[in-house]
DOSE-850462 format. One record per residue: residue number from 1; residue in one letter; x, y, z of N, C-alpha, C in turn. Coordinates in steps of 0.02 Angstrom, whole numbers, m for minus. Layout:
# residues N
(r NUM, "a", (X, Y, Z), (X, Y, Z), (X, Y, Z))
...
//
This chain:
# residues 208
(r 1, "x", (3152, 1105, m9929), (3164, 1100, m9857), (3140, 1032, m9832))
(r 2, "x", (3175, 1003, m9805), (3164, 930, m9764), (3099, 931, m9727))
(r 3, "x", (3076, 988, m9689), (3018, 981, m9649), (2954, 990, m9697))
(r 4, "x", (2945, 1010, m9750), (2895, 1024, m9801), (2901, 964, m9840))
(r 5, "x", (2953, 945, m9855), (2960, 891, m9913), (2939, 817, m9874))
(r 6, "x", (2940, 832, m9802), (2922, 758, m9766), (2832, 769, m9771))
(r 7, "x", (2815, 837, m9743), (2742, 839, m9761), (2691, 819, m9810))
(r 8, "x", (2734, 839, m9852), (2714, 818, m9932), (2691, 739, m9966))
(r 9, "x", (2754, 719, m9938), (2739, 649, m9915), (2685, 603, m9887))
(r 10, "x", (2698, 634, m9823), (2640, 602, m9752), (2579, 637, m9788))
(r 11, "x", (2565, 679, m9835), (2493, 680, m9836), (2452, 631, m9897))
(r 12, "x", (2485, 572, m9905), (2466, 519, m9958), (2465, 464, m9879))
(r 13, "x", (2536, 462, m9874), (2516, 408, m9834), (2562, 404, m9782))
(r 14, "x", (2548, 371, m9721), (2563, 389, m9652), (2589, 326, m9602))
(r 15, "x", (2564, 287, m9573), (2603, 212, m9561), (2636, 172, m9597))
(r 16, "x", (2634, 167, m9642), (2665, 121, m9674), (2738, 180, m9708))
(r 17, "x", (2729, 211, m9758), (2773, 255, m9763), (2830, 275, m9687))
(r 18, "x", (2792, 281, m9648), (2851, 283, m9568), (2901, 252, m9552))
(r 19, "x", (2867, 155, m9585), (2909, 100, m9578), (2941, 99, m9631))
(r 20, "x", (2944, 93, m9690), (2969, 107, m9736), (3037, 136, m9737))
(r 21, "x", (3009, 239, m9723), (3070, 292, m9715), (3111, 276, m9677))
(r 22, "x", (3071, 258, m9608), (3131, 235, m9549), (3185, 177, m9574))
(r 23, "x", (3159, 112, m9582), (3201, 60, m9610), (3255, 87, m9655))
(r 24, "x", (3228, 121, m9721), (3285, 130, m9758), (3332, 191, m9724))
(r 25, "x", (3321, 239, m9687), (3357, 283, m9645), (3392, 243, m9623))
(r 26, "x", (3371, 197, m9562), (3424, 152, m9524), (3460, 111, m9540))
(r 27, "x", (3454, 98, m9599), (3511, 59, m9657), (3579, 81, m9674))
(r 28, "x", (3586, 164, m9710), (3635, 220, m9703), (3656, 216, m9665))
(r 29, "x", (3739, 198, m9682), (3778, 215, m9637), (3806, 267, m9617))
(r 30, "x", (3776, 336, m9650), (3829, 383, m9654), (3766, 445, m9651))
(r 31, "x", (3784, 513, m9648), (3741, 573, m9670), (3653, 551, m9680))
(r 32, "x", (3627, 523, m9625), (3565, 532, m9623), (3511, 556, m9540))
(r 33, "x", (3484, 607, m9569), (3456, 635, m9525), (3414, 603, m9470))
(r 34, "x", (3407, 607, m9407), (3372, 568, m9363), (3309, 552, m9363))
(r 35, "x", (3320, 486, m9356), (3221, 456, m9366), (3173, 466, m9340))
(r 36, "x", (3199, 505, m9290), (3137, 564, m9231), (3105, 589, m9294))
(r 37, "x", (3131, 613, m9341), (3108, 687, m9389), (3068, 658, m9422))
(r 38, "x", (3062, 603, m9443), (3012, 574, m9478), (2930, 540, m9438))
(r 39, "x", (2945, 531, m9372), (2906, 516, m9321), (2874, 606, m9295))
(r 40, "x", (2895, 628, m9287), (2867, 701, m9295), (2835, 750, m9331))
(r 41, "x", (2873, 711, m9405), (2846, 757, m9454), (2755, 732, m9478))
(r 42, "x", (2770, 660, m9461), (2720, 614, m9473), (2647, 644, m9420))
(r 43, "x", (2663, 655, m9369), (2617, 679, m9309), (2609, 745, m9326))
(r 44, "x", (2635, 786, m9357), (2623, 851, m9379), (2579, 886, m9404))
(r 45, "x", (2595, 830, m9466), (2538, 816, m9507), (2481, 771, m9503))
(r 46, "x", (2463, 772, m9450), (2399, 734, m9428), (2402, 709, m9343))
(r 47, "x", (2380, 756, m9300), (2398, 746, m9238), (2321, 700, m9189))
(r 48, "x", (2293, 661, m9256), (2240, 625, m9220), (2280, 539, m9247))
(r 49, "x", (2342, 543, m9253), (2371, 464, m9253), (2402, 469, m9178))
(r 50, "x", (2374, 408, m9193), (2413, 362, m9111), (2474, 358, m9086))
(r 51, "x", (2486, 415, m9042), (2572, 437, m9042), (2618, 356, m9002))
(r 52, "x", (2567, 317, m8975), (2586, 253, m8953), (2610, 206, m9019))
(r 53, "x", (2541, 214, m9059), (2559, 141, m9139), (2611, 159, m9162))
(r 54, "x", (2624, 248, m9182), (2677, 297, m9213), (2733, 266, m9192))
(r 55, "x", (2736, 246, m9135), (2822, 243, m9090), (2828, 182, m9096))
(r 56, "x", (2781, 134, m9094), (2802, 70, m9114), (2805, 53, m9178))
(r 57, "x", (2786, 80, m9216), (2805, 60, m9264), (2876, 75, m9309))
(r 58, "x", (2894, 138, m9271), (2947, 178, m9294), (3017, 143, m9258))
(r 59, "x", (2985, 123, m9199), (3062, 101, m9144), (3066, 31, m9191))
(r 60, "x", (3012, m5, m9212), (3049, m92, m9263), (3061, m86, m9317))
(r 61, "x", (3052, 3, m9370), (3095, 0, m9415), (3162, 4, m9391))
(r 62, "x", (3163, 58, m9365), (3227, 86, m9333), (3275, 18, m9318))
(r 63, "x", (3248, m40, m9277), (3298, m90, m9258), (3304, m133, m9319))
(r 64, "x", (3268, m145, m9340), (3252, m209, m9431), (3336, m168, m9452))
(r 65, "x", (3328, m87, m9473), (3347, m74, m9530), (3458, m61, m9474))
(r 66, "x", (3426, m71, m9443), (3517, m61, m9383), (3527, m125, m9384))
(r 67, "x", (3483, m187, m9390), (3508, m231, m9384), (3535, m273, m9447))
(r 68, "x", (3512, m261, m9490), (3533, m249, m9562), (3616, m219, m9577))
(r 69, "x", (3620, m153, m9557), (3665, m124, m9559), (3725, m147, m9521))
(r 70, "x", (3696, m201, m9452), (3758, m216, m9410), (3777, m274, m9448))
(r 71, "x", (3728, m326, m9509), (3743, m378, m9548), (3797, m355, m9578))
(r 72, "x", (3778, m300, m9615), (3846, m296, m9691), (3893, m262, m9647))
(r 73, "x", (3902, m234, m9602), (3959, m211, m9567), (4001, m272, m9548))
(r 74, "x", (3982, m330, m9531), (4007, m384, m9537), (4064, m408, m9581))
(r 75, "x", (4066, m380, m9649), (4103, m380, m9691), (4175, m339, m9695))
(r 76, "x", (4176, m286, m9653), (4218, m262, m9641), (4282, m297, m9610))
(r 77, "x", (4264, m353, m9552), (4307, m380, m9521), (4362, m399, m9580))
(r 78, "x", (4357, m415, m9631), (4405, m454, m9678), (4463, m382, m9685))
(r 79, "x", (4446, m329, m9697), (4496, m282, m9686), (4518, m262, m9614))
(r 80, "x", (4508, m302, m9549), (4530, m303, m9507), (4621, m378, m9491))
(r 81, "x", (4664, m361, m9481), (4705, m401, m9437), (4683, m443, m9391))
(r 82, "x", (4713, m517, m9364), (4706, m550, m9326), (4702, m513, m9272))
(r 83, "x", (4774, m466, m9251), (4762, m421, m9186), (4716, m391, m9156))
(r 84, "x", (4678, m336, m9209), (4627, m302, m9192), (4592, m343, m9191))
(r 85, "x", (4555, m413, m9232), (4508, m459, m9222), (4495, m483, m9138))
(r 86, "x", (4566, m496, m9122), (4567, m521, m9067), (4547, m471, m8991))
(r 87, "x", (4559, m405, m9010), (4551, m356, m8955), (4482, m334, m8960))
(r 88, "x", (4456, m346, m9015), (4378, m356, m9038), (4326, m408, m8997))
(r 89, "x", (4360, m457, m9012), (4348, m527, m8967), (4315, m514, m8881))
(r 90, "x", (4384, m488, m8869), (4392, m460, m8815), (4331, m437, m8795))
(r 91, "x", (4309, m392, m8815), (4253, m342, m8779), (4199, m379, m8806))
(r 92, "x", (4182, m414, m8845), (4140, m443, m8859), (4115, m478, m8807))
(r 93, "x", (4162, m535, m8789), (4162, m586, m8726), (4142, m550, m8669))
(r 94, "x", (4183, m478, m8658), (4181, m435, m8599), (4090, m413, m8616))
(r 95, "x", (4039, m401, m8650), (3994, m376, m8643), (3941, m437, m8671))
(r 96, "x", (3957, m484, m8665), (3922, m531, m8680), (3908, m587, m8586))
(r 97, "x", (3973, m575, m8565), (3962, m604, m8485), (3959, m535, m8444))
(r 98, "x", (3961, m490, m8450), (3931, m435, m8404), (3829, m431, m8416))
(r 99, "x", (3816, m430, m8346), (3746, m437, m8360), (3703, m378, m8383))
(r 100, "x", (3665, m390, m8418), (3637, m317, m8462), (3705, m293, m8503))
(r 101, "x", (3737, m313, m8523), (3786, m265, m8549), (3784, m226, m8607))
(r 102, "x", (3747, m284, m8653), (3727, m254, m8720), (3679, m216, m8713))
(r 103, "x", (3612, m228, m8695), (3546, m224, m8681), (3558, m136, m8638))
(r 104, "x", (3593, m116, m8584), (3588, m40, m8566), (3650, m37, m8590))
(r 105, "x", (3686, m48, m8621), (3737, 10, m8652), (3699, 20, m8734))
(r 106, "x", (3678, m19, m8762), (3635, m4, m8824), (3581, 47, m8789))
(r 107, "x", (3532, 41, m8747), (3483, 77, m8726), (3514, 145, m8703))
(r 108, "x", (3565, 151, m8683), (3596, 210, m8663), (3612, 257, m8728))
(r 109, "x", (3636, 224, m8776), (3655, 259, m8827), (3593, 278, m8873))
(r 110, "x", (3534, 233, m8871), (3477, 245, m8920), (3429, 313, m8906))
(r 111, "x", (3439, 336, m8835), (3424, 387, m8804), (3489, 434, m8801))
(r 112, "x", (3519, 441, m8816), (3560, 493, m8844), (3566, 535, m8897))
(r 113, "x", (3581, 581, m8922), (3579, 627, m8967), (3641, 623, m9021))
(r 114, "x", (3661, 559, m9005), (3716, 531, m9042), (3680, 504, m9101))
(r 115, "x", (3723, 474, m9167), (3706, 468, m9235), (3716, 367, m9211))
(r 116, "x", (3676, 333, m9219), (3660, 256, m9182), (3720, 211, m9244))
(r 117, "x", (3719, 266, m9298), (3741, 190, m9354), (3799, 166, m9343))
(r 118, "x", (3848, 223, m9295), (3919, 186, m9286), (3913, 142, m9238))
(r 119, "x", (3863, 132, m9171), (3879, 116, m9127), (3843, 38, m9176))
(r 120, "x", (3819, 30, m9216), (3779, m22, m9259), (3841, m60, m9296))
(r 121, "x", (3875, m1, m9317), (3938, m34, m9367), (3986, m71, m9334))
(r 122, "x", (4002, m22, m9279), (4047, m57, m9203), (4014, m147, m9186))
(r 123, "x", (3974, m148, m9187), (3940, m218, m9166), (3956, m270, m9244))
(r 124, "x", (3953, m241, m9281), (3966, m291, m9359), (4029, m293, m9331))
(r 125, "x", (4066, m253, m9334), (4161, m274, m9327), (4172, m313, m9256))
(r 126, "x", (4129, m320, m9232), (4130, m370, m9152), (4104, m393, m9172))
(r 127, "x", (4064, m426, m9221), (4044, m492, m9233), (3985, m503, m9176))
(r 128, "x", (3949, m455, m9155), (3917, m470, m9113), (3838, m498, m9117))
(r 129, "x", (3837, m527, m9066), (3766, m553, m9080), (3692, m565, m9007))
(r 130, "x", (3629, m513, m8980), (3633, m519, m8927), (3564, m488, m8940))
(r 131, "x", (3521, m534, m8922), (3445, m496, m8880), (3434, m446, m8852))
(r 132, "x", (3481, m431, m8814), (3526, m360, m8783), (3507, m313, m8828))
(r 133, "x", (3529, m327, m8886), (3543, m255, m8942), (3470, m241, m8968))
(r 134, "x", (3440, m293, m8998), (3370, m276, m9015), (3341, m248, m8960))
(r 135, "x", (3354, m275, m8890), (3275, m231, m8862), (3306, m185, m8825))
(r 136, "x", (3370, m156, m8815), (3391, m96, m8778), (3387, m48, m8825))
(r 137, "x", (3394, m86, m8906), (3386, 7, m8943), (3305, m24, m8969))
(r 138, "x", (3273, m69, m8974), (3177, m23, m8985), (3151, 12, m8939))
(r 139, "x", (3190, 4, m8836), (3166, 20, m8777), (3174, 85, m8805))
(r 140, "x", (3258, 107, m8818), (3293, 181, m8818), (3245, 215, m8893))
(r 141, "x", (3232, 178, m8923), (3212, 243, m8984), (3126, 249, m8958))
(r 142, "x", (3103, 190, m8941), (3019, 183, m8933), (3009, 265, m8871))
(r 143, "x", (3064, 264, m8817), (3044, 326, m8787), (3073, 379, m8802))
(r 144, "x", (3118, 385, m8863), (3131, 443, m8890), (3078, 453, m8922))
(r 145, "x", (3057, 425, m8972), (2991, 441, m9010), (2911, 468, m8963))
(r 146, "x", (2924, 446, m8923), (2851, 489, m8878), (2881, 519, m8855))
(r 147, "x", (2913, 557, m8812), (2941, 586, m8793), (2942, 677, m8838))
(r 148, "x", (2984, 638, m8911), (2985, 717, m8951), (2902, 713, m8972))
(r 149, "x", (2846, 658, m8976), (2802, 652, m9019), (2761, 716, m8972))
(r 150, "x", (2774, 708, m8882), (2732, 765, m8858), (2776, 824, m8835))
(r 151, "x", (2825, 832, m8862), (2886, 903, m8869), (2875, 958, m8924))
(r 152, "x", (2853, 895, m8984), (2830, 927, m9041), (2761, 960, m9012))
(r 153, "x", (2710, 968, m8987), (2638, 971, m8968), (2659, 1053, m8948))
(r 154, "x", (2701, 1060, m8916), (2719, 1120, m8887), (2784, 1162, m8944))
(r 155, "x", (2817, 1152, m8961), (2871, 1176, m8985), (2885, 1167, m9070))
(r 156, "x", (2836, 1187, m9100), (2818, 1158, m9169), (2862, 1203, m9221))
(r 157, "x", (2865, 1263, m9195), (2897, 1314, m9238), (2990, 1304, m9222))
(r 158, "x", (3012, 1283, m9167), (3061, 1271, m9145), (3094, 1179, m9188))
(r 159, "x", (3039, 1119, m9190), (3052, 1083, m9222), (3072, 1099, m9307))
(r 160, "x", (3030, 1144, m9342), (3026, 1153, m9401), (3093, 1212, m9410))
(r 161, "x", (3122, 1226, m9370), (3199, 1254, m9382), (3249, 1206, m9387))
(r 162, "x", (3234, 1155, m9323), (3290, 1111, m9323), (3286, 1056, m9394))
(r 163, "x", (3230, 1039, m9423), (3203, 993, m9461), (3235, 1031, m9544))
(r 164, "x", (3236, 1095, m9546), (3250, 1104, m9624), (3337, 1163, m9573))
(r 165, "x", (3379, 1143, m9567), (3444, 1164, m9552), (3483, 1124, m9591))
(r 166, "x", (3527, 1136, m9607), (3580, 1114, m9659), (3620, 1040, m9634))
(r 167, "x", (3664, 1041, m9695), (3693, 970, m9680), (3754, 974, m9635))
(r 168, "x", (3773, 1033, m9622), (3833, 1047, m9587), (3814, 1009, m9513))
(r 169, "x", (3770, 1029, m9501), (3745, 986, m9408), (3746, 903, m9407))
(r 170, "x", (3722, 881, m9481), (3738, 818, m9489), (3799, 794, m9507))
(r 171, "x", (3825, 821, m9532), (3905, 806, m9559), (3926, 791, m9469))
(r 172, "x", (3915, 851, m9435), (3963, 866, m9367), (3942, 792, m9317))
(r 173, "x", (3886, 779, m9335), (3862, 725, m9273), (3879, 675, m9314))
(r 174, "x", (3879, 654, m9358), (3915, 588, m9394), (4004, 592, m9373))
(r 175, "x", (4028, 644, m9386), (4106, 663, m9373), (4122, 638, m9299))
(r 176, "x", (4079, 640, m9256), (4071, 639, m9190), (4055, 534, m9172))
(r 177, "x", (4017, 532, m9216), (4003, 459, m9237), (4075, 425, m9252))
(r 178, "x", (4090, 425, m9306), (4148, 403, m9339), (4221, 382, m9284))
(r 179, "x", (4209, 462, m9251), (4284, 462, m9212), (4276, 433, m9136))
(r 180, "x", (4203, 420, m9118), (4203, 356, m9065), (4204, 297, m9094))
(r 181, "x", (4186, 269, m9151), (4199, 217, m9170), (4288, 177, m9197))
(r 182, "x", (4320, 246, m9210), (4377, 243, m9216), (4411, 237, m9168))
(r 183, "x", (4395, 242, m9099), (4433, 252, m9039), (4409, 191, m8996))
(r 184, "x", (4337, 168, m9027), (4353, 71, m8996), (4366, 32, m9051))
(r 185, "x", (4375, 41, m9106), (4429, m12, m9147), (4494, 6, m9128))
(r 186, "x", (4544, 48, m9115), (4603, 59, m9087), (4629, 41, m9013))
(r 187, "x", (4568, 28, m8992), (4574, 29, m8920), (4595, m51, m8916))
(r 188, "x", (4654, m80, m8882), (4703, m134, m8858), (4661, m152, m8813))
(r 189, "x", (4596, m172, m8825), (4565, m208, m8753), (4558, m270, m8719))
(r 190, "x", (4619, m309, m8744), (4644, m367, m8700), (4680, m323, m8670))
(r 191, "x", (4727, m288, m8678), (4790, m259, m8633), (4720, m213, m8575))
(r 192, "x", (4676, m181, m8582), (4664, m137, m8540), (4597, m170, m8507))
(r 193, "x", (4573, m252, m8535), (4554, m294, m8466), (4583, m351, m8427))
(r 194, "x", (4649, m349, m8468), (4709, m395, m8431), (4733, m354, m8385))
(r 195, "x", (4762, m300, m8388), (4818, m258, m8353), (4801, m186, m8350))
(r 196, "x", (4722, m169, m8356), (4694, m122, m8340), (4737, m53, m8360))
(r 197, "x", (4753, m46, m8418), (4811, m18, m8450), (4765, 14, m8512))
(r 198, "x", (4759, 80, m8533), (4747, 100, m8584), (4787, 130, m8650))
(r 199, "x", (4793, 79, m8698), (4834, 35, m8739), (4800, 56, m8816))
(r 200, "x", (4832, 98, m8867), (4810, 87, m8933), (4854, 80, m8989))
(r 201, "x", (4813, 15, m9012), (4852, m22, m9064), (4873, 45, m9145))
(r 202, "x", (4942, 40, m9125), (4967, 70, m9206), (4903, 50, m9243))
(r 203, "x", (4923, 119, m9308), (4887, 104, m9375), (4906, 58, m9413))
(r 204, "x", (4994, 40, m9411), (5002, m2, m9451), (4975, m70, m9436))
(r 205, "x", (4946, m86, m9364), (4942, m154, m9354), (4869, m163, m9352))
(r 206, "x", (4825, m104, m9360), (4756, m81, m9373), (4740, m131, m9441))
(r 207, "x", (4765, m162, m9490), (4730, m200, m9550), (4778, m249, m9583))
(r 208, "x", (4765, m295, m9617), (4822, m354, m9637), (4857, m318, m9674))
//
């Protein structure tokens, strides 16, 4: 079980292991469980650590190892078309001169119950690049992590259900991941901030 097997763990060693798990978690692009669980499980097992050091240290794996992940997502563009490159462009420019744009729409999403790596992968295929992104998702995960660190304090038997539940809940929130990320690479967003028109580019014109 995930919630025993993290215990097992944390009882050798505890900060550093946090940064560690988290980083390589936030690396995966695909089927990995939320980095709350490891920031929880960690406090679980020893509820005289500093639920403040805990969260900081967990919110700069969390961004190191997304920002990593938004690097090699980078690579993808080459199986992208000029077209889509260009409608890519697009929103790029569009959230690069909107103020805060990156910075609370990243923070919006890091506090969500959404799976972060697509909205990470989405930024490699925009080529994006923005101060914005680092500190709207360490803001968004730093107060998710206190947040469950004093949820857990109260609701411990309720965490340790959700913590060893199957992969089917993760499959579903990645599935959920995937198909918003699929729906802003498709999305024609010169046509729908030229002519305010919501516009999606064929599959065939989706890759060279």
């Amino acid at each position: 079980m995930l919630y025993d097997f993290l215990i097992a763990l944390f009882s050798e060693y505890t900060y550093p292991f946090v940064f560690v798990f988290i980083f390589i978690l936030s690396i995966i692009p695909i089927l990995t469980p939320p980095t709350w669980i490891v920031i929880v499980s960690a406090y679980s097992l020893n509820n005289e650590l500093n639920p403040f050091l805990l969260s900081v240290i967990g919110a700069t794996a969390a961004v190191s190892g997304r920002l990593i992940l938004l690097q090699l997502s980078t690579i993808g563009r080459k199986a992208i078309n000029d077209h889509r490159k260009s409608s890519l462009e697009k929103l790029r420019k569009y959230l690069e001169k909107t103020r805060y744009g990156y910075l609370l729409g990243t923070l919006l999403f890091a506090v969500m119950p959404l799976p972060s790596n697509m909205l990470f992968i989405s930024y490699g295929l925009m080529n994006a690049k923005s101060i914005g992104i680092v500190a709207g998702f360490w803001i968004g995960r730093f107060v998710v992590y206190m947040i469950m660190i004093n949820l857990s304090r109260y609701f411990v038997d309720y965490f340790k259900k959700i913590l060893n539940s199957d992969i089917q809940s993760l499959f579903i929130m990645d599935m959920i991941g995937i198909i918003m990320t699929l729906f802003v690479l498709l999305i024609d967003w010169n046509i729908l901030f030229s002519e305010r028109r919501l516009v999606f580019i064929k599959p065939k014109r989706f890759s060279s």
